[in-house]
N, C-alpha and C positions, 0 to 999 in steps of 0.2 A: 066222771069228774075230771074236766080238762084244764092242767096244771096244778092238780092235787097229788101230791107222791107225799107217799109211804118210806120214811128213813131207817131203814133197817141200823140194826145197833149192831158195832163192831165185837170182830168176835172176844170173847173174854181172853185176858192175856195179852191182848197186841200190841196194847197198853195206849190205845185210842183214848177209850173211856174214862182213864186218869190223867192223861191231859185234858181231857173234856172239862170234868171235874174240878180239876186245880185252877184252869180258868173261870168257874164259875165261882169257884169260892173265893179267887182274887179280886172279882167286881165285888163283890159281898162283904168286904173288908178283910176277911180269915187274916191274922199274921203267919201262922207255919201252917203250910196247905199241906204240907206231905205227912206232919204227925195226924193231921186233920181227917186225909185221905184213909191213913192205914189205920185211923179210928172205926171209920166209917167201913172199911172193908172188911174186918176182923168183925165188927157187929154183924154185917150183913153175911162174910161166908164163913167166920169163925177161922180161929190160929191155922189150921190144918193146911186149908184151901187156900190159906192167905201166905202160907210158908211155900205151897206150889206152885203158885205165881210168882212171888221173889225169885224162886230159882230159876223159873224160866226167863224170869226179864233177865238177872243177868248175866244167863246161857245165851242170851240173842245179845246180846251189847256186842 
C-alpha cells in the first residue's frame, strides 16, 4: 500500500496523548478539558496508574 502509514501511538506518559485529547475535546465544545481528561483517564487506568503518571509529568516539567 503506497502512501498508507501505520501511526504508531505515543508512548504512555509523554504526555503526547493528552494534548491529543484536549484538542479533540476542544473542537467538541468540552469547557474544562483537563477535569475531562483525568475523568477519562481514571475510568480507563483507574486512581493508581493515574497517580503514576501525575508524578512523572511533573518529574519531567
Amino acid at each position: 500500500m503506497v502512501g498508507f502509514y501505520f501511526m504508531a501511538k505515543p508512548k504512555l506518559g509523554s504526555g503526547m496523548r493528552f494534548k491529543a485529547l484536549k484538542k479533540e475535546l476542544e473542537q467538541k465544545g468540552a469547557i474544562n478539558t483537563g477535569a475531562l481528561e483525568g475523568w477519562i483517564g481514571r475510568k480507563k487506568y483507574g486512581n493508581k496508574k493515574m497517580a503514576e503518571l501525575s508524578a512523572k509529568g511533573r518529574k519531567n516539567k
